[in-house]
C-alpha positions, 0 to 999 in steps of 0.5 A: 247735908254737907257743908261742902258741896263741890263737883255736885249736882242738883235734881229738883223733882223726884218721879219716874223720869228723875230715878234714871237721872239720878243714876247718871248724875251719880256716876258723872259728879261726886255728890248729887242732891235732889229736892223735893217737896213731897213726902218720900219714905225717909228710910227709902232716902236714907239707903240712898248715897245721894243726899236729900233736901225736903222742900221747895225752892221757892224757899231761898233756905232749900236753894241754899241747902242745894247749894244751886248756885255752886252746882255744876249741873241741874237737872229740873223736873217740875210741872210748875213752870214758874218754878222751873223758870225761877231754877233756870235764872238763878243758875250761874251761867257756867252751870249746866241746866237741864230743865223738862217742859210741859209744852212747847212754848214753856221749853222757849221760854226756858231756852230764852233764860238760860236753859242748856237743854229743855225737852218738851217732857210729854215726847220723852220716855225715862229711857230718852230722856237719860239717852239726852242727859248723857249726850248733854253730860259727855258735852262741855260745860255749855258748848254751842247750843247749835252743836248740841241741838244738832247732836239731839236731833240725831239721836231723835231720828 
């Protein structure tokens, strides 16, 4: 892991719908890190130019290790919403944080902490859910919600 992380972002959970992310992520931000608490095939990870921290944010060790709180993005795909939650609250403000939902309730919910943008994962395809990741990165730095809402909703259409 490097010591210095900056101009990063952080994905937390790796599935089918974080592969597309991770892609972007690395096109618009110098290093991306993704953590994860399943075993994944350690040469697979390795090939890889984005880096890797094996285990649970709860921990505030692999928080530390993803340098969360210096991230410019964070794109959070968890089933465990009081995880997901937990990532919300504990970025800074000026951190763009892109957290997926299990229902609607937990997207409020997630909107109400902090979150920029929380999609309700059930409605989303991988390909959606990159079509918003890209609206919401050629945004700025949380611009008005409103306005970003609006630009969402259109695409939805």
């Amino acid at each position: 892991m490097s010591d210095s992380l900056e101009n990063h972002a952080v994905v937390v959970g790796f599935d089918e719908f974080s592969r597309p992310a991770i892609g972007f992520l690395e096109q618009r931000f110098e290093q991306v890190v993704v953590v994860d608490n399943e075993f994944r095939d350690m040469e697979d990870l390795n090939s890889q130019d984005y880096e890797y921290v094996f285990g649970n944010l709860r921990h505030g060790e692999i928080r530390e290790a993803a340098r969360l709180e210096d991230a410019d993005f964070v794109f959070c795909n968890v089933e465990e919403v009081a995880l997901a939650e937990r990532v919300v609250e504990e970025c800074p403000r000026d951190t763009t944080v892109f957290a997926t939902a299990p229902d609607m309730v937990s997207a409020s919910e997630l909107y109400d902490l902090g979150a920029d943008f929380a999609p309700v994962i059930n409605f989303l395809s991988a390909e959606r859910l990159t079509d918003y990741l890209r609206v919401v990165g050629a945004g700025q730095k949380n611009e008005d919600r409103e306005d970003l809402n609006a630009r969402l909703e259109v695409m939805g259409e």
